[in-house]
N, C-alpha and C positions, 0 to 999 in steps of 0.2 A: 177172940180175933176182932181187931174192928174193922168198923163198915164204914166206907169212904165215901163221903155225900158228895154226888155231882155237881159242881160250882162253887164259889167263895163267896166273901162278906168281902165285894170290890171298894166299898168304903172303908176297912178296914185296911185292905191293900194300897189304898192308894195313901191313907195317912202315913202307914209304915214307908212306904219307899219316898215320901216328902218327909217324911224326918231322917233318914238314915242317908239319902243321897241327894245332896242340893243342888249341883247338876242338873240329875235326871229330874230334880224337882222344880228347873226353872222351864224343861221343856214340858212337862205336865200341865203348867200351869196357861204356856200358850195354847197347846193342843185342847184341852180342858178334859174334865172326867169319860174315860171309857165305862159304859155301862155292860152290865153283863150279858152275856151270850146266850142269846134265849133258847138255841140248840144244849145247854147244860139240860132243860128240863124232859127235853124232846126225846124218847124212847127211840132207837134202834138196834138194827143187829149187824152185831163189829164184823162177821163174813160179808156181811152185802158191803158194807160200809170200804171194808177192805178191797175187795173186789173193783169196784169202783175206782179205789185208788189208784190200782191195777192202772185199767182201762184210762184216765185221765194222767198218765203220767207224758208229761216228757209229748205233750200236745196242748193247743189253743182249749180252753173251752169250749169254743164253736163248734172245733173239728170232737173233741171227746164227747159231749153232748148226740152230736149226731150218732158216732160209733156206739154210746152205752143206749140209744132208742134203736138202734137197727138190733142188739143182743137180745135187747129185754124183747121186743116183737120175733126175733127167732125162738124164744125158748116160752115166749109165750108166759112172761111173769114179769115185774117190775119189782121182783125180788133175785138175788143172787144168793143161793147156797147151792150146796150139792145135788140136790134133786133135782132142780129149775135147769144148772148148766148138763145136766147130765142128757136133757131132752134133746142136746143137739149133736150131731159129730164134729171133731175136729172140723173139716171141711167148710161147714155150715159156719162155724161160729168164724173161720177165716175170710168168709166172703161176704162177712160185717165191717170188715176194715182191723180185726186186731190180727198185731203181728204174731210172729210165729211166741217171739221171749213173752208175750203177754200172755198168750193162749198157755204157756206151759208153765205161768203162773197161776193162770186162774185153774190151772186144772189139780195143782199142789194143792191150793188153796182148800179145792172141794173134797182131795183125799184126806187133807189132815181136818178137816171137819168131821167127815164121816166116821177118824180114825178119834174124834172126840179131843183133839187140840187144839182145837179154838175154843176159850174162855168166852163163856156168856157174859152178857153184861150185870147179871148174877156174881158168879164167879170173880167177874172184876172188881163187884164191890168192896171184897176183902182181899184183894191183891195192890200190892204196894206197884208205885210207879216203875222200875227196874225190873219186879216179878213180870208184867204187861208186857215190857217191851224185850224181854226174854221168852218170854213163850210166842212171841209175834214173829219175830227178828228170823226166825228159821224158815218162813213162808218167800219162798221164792219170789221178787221183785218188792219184799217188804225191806226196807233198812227203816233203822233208828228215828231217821226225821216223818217216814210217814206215821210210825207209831206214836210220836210225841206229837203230831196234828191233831193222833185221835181222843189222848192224853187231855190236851190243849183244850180245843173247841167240842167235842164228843163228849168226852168224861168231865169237864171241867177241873181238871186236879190243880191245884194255886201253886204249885211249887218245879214247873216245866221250863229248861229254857234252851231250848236247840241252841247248840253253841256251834253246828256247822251251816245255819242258815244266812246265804248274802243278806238278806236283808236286815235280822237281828243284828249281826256285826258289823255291818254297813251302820243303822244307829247307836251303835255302841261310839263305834267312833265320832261318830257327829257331836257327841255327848260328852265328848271327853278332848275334843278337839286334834285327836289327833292326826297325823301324816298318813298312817294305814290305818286298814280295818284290822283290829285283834285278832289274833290265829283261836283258835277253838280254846286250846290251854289258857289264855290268858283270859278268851270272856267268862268258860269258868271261874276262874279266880275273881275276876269285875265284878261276879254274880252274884257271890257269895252275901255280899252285904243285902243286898234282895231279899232274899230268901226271910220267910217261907214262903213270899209270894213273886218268885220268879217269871212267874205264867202273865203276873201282868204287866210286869215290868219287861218282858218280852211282846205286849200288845203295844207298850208306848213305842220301845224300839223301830218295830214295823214302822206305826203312824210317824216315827221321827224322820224317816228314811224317807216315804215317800211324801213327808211335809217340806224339807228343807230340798230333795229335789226338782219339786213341783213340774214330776213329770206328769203326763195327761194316762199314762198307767202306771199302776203301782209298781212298788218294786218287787221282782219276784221273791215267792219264798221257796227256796230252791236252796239243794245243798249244790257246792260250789265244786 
């Protein structure tokens, strides 16, 4: 079975997608070389990791920051798994600021741990990108785009590319000049010439979005 090493050979990636797309390879060259994610080396655990994502959804980071320090000082841990959430009652952990569809995320979350469905970062080693976001996908307030962040930036796998995210498609199109942003189907297809290093050719995307808008904040990475 093999075992999938957390990060790429980003010089390798970036030669490949400057020779296969000359497009994407004149906006490469303004932006200049993205360096690797020094979170690829950094050990965590994908239920806190998840959990989190939870709680930071679909709010500022100011306001999600505050709410994930009022849980972790409720439960008395700056770790999220089943034991840590279980120290509090419902009640407790809604008078931290999370809603009710959060709480009854995070609380799926802690059953299907306990029940041993959540894949360790073990486990993940030898599980292919679709097996990951198939055993994730069933966690209440998980979809697709949150598992391929963790894919992305967590796991480092080189061959990721959310094709529902504004901001990828948003420089898909910059890149290609056209009148809309590509529907999901078609930056598939875009993508394919990428491959197998989609993951970074989806980091230019981002920096192309928010280069040529030179808005004062990024563009979201949000499914639309």
């Amino acid at each position: 079975m093999p075992r999938y090493a957390r990060g790429f050979d980003t010089g390798a990636a970036h030669a490949h997608l400057a020779k296969r797309d000359r497009k994407l390879a004149a906006w490469m060259k303004r932006i200049g070389v993205i360096e690797p994610d020094p979170r690829w080396r950094k050990r965590f655990d994908p239920v806190d990791a998840l959990a989190r994502a939870i709680l930071y959804q679909q709010l500022s980071g100011k306001a999600a920051a505050t709410i994930v320090g009022r849980v972790e000082a409720a439960i008395g841990s700056d770790r999220f798994h089943c034991d840590t959430l279980a120290r509090c009652d419902d009640a407790t952990i809604r008078a931290c600021g999370v809603s009710g569809n959060k709480l009854l995320a995070l609380r799926d979350l802690a059953r299907r741990e306990e029940a041993g469905e959540i894949p360790d970062l073990r486990r993940m080693s030898v599980m292919e990108d679709d097996a990951i976001v198939e055993a994730l996908v069933p966690i209440r307030g998980i979809g697709r785009w949150t598992v391929e962040m963790m894919l992305m930036f967590r796991l480092g796998r080189p061959d990721v590319l959310p094709v529902d995210d504004l901001g990828i498609r948003k420089g898909a199109q910059l890149v290609d000049k056209a009148g809309e942003m590509p529907t999901p189907r078609e930056l598939a297809a875009r993508g394919e010439r990428w491959g197998p290093y989609r993951t970074y050719a989806g980091l230019y995307l981002w920096r192309i979005a928010d280069f040529a808008s030179q808005a004062k904040a990024p563009t979201p990475r949000s499914q639309g």
